[in-house]
NUTOR-720000 format. One record per atom (N, C-alpha, C): residue in three letters; x, y, z. Coordinates in steps of 0.2 Angstrom, whole numbers, plus 5000, padded with zeros to 4 digits. Layout:
N
ALAXYZ/...
END
This chain:
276
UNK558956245346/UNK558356255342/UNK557856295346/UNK557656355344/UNK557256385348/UNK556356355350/UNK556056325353/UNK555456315353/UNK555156345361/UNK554356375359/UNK554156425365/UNK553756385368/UNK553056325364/UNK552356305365/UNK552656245368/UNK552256225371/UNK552256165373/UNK551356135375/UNK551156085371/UNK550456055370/UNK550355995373/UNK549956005378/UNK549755945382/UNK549055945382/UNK549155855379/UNK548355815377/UNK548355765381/UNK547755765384/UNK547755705391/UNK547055675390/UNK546955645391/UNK546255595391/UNK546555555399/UNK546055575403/UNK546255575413/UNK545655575417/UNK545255505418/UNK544555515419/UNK544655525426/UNK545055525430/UNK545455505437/UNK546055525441/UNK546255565433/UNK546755645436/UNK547455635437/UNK547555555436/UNK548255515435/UNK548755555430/UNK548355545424/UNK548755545416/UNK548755635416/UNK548355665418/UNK548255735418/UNK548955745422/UNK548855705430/UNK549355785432/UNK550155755431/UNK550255695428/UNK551055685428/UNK551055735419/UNK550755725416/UNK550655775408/UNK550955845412/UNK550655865416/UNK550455945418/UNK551155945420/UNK551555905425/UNK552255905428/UNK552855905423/UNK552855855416/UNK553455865412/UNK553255935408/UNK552955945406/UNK552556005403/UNK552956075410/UNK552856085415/UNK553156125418/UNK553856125418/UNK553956055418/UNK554856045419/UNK555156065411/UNK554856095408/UNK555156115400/UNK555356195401/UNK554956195406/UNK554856275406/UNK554756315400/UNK554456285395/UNK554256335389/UNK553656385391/UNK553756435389/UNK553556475389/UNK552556485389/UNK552456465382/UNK551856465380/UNK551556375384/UNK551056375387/UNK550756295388/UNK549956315385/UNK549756265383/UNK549056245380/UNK548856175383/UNK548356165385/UNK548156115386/UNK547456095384/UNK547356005380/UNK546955995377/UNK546755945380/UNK546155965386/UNK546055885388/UNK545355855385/UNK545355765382/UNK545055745379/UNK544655715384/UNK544655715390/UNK544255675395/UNK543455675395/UNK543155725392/UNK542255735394/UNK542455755385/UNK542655765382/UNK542455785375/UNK543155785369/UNK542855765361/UNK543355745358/UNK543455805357/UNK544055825352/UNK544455895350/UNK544755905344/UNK544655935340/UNK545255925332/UNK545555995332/UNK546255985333/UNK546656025331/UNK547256005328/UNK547556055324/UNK548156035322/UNK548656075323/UNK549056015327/UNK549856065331/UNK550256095327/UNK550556145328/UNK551056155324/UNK551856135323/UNK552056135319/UNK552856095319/UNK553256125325/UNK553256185327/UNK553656225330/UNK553456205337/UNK552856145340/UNK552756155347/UNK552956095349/UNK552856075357/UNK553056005357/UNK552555965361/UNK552155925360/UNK551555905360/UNK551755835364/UNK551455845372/UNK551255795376/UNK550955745376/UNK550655705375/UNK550055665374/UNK550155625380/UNK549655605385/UNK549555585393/UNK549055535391/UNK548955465391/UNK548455425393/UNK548555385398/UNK547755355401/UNK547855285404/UNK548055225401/UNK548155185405/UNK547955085402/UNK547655055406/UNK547255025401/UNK546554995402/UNK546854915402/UNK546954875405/UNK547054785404/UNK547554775398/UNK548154835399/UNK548754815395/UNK548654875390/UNK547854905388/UNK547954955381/UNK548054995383/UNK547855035378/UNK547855125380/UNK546955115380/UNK546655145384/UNK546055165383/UNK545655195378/UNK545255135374/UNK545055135370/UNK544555215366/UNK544355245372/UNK544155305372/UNK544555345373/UNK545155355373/UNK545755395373/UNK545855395365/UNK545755335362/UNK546055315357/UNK545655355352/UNK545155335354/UNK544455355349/UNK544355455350/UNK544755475354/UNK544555545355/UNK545255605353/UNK545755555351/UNK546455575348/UNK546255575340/UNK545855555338/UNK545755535331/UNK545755615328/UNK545655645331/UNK545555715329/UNK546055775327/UNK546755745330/UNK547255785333/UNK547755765328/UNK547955805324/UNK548555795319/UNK549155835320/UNK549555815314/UNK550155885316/UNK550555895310/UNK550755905308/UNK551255895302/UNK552255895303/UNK552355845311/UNK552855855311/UNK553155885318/UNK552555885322/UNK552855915329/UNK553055855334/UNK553455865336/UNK553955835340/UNK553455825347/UNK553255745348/UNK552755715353/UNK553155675357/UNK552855695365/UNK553255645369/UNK552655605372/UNK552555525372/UNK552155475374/UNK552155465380/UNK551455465385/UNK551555435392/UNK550955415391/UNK551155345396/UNK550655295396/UNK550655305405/UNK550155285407/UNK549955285414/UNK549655225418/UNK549955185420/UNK549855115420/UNK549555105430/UNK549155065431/UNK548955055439/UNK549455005442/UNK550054985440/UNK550454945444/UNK550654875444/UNK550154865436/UNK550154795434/UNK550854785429/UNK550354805424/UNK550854805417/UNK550554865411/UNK551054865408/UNK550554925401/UNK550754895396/UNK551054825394/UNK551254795389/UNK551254815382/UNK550754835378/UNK551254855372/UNK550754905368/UNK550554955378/UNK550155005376/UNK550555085374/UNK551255085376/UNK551655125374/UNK551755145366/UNK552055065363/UNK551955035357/UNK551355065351/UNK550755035354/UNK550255055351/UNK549955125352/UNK550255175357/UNK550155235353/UNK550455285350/UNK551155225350/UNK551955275344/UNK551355265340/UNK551355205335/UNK551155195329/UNK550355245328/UNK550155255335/UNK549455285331/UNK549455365331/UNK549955395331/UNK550255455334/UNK550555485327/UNK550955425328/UNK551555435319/UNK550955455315/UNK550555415313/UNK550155415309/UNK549955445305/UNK549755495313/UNK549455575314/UNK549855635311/UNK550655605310/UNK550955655308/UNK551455685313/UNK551755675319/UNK552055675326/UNK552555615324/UNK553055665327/UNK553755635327/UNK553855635334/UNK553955565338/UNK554055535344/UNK554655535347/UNK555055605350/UNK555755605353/UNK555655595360/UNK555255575362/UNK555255525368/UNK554655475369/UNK554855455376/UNK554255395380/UNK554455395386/UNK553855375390/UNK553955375398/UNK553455325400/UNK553255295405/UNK552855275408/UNK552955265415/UNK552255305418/UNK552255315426/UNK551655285429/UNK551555275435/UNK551055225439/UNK550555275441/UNK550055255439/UNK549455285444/UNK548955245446/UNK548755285450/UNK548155235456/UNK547755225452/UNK547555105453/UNK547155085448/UNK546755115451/UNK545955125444/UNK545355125444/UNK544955075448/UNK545155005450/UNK545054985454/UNK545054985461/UNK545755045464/UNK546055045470/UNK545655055475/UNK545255025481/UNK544855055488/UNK545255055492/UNK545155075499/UNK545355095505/UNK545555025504/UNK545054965507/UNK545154885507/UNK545554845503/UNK545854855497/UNK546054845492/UNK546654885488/UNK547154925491/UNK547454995489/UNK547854955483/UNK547754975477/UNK548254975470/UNK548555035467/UNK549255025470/UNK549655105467/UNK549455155472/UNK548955155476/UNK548655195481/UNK548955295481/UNK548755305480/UNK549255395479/UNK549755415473/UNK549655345468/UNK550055385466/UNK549855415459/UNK549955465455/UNK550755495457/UNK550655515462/UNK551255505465/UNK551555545473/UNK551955595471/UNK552355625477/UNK552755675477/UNK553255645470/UNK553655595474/UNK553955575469/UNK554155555463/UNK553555545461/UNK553455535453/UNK553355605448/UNK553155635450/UNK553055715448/UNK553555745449/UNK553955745453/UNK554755775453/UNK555155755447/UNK555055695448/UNK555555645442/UNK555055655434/UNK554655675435/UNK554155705428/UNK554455775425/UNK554555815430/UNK554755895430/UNK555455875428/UNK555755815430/UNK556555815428/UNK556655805422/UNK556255755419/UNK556155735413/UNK555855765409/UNK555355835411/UNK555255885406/UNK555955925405/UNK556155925411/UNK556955965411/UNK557455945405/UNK557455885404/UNK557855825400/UNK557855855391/UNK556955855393/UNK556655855384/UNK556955925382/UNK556855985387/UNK557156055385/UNK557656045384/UNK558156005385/UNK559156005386/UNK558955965377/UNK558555915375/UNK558855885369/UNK558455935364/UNK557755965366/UNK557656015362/UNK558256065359/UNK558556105364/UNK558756145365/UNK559656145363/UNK559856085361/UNK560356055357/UNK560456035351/UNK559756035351/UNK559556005341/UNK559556075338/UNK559956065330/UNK560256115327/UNK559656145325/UNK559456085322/UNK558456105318/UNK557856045319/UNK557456075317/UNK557256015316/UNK557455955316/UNK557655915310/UNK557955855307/UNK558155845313/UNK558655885317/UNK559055855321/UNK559055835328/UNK558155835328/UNK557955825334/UNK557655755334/UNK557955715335/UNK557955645334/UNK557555615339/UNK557155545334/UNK556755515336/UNK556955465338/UNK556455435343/UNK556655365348/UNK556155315346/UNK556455255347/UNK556055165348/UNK555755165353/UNK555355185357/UNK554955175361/UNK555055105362/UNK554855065358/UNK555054985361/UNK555554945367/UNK556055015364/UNK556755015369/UNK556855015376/UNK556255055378/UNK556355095384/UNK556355025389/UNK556655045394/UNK556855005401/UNK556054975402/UNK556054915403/UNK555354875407/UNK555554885417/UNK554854885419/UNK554954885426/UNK555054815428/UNK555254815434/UNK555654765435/UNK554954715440/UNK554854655439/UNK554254605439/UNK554354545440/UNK554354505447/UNK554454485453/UNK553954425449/UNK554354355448/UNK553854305444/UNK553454275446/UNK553454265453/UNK552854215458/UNK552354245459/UNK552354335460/UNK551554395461/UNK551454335453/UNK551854385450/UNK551354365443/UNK551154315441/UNK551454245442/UNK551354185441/UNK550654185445/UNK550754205451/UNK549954185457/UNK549454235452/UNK549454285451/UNK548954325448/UNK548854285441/UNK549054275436/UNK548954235430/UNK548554165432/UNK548954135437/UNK548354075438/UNK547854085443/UNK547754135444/UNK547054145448/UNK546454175444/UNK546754215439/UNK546554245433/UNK546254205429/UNK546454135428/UNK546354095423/UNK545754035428/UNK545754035434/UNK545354005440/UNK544654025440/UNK544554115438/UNK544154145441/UNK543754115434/UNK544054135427/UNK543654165422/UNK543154075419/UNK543754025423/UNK543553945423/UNK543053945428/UNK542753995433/UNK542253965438/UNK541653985436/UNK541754045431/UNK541054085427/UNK540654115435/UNK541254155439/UNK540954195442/UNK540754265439/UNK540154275442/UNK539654355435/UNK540154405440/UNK540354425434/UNK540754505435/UNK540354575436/UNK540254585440/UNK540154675440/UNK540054715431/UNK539654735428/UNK539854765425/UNK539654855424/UNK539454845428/UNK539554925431/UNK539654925437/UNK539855005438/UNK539855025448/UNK539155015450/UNK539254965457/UNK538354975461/UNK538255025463/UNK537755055465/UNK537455135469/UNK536955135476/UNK536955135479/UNK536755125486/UNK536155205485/UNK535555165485/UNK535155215483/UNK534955265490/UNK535055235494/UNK535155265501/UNK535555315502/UNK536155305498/UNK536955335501/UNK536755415496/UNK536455405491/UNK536355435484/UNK536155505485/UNK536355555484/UNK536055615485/UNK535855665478/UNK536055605475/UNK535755665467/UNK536055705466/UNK536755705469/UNK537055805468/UNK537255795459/UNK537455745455/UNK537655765448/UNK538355725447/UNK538755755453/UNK539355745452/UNK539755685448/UNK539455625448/UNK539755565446/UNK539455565437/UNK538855605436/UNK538755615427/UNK539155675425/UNK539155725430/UNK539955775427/UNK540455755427/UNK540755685428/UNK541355665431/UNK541455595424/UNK541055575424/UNK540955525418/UNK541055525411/UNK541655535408/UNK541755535402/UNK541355495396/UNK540955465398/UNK540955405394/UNK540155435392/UNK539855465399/UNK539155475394/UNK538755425399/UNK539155395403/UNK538455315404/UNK538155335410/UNK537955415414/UNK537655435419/UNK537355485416/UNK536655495420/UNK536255565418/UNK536155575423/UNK536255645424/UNK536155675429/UNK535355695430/UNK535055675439/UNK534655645440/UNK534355595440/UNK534555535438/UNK534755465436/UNK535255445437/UNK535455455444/UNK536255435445/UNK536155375450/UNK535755345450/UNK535655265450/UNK535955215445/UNK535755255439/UNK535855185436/UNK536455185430/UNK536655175429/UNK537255175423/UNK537055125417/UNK537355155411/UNK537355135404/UNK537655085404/UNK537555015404/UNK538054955402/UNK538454975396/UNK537954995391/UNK538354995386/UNK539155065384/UNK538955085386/UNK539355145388/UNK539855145393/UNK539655105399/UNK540255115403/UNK541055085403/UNK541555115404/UNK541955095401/UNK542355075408/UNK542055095414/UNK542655025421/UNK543155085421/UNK543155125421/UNK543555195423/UNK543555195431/UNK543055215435/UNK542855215440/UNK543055295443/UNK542855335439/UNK542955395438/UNK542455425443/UNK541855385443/UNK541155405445/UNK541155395455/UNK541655325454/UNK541755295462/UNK541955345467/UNK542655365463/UNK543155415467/UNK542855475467/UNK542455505463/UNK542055575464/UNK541655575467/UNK541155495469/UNK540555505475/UNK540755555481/UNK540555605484/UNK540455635488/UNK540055595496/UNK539555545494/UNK539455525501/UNK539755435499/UNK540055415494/UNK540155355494/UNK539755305492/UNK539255335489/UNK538755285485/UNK538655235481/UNK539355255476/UNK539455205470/UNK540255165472/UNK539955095471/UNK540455055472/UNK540755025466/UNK541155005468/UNK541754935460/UNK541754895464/UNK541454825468/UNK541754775468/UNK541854715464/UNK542454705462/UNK542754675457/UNK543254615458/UNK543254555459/UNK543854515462/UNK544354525459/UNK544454545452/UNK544954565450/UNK545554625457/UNK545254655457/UNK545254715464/UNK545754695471/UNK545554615469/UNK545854585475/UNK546654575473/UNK546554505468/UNK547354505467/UNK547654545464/UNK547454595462/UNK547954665460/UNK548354685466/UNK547754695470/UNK548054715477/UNK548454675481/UNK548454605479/UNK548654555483/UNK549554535479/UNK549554535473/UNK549754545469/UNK550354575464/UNK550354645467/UNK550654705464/UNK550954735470/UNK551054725476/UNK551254775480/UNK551754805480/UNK552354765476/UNK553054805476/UNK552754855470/UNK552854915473/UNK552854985468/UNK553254995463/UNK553054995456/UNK553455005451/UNK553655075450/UNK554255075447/UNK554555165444/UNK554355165438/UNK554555265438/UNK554255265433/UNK554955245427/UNK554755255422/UNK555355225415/UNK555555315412/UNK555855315409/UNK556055355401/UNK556155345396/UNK556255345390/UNK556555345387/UNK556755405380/UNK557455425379/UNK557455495376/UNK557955515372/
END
């Protein structure tokens, strides 16, 4: 079956779910690429059945990011063949793969694959490393292999019809060591019994602060204004930490206890999955 487009939608406040997106999308070597990122602004388009349409998010505490969610609501299709990636920090993405077949189909997208790959949590510091670099080399090669994959079942199928859909539920789970997680669950369950006050935004060290913008250009959510880069919108922030990693002198902090046992926690590296 001949197909030329290939359409990649990412919502990537932190450049994870973008560039493993950007790597199967090169590994298809289709000809035509478009890219729709939903990061700083929603989008409505409607794909066409002849292309084969990416969609790249994070996971936020098991979902898909609710702002992902909220900014895909625009994107329809009548029928083009989408392949789901979830982009998880090294915890778990539990049954956020799941939950964006279902909101995808909806849309009109027929699901001939699923993947999910690790990227560096939003939480991740120097003092606390979560996933720390990745995607790394290596998961981007194995992304590029796996776009090479989708071209081979594309490029097999008679026609359409015959470009067959998958359970995503199916896909291989990573492999998850019971005593981290046991120790992280009941510490999890220690913390939220002790009614230690959680962070709910990044701090800013008005010292450190140079006013240059960069963390309100960086902010998807809205909850910075530039010249006012002191203060964050409670209501708006969404724990991305988009704004942390973009400081140029290190002004804006996460700390989070959460941060800790993650780190403490998760340190065997998970792989990425397929399914196709």
């Amino acid at each position: 079956m001949d197909m030329n487009e290939a359409h990649l939608i990412c919502f990537s406040p932190t450049h994870t779910s973008k560039q493993v997106g950007e790597a199967i999308v090169r590994g298809t070597g289709l000809i035509n690429r478009v890219t729709t990122d939903l990061t700083l602004r929603a989008a409505v388009a409607d794909i066409a059945r002849d292309a084969l349409t990416v969609i790249a998010v994070p996971v936020y505490g098991g979902r898909v990011a609710p702002l992902a969610m909220e900014r895909l609501r625009g994107i329809h299709s009548t029928g083009s063949p989408a392949v789901l990636v979830v982009v998880y920090g090294n915890r778990a993405y539990e049954k956020a793969l799941m939950e964006l077949d279902a909101f995808v189909s909806e849309r009109g997208f027929k699901v001939i694959a699923g993947a999910t790959f690790v990227g560096e949590h939003s939480y991740s510091t120097e003092l606390h490393p979560i996933a720390s670099g990745r995607p790394d080399a290596s998961d981007l090669q194995y992304a590029e292999e796996f776009g090479a994959k989708l071209r081979a079942k594309i490029d097999a199928a008679v026609d359409m019809e015959h470009l067959y859909a998958v359970d995503v539920n199916r896909i291989l789970r990573p492999r998850q060591p019971f005593w981290p997680l046991f120790r992280f669950l009941r510490q999890v369950v220690k913390l939220k019994k002790s009614g230690t006050p959680l962070p709910r935004t990044p701090e800013v060290d008005a010292e450190l602060c140079c006013h240059c913008g960069v963390c309100a250009a960086h902010c998807p959510a809205g909850a910075i204004l530039k010249g006012d880069e002191c203060h964050t919108f409670v209501d708006k922030c969404i724990k991305c930490c988009a704004c942390v990693k973009s400081c140029p002198t290190k002004a804006r902090t996460y700390d989070i206890p959460f941060a800790t046992l993650l780190a403490d926690c998760f340190k065997r590296q998970k792989e990425p999955r397929i399914i196709i």
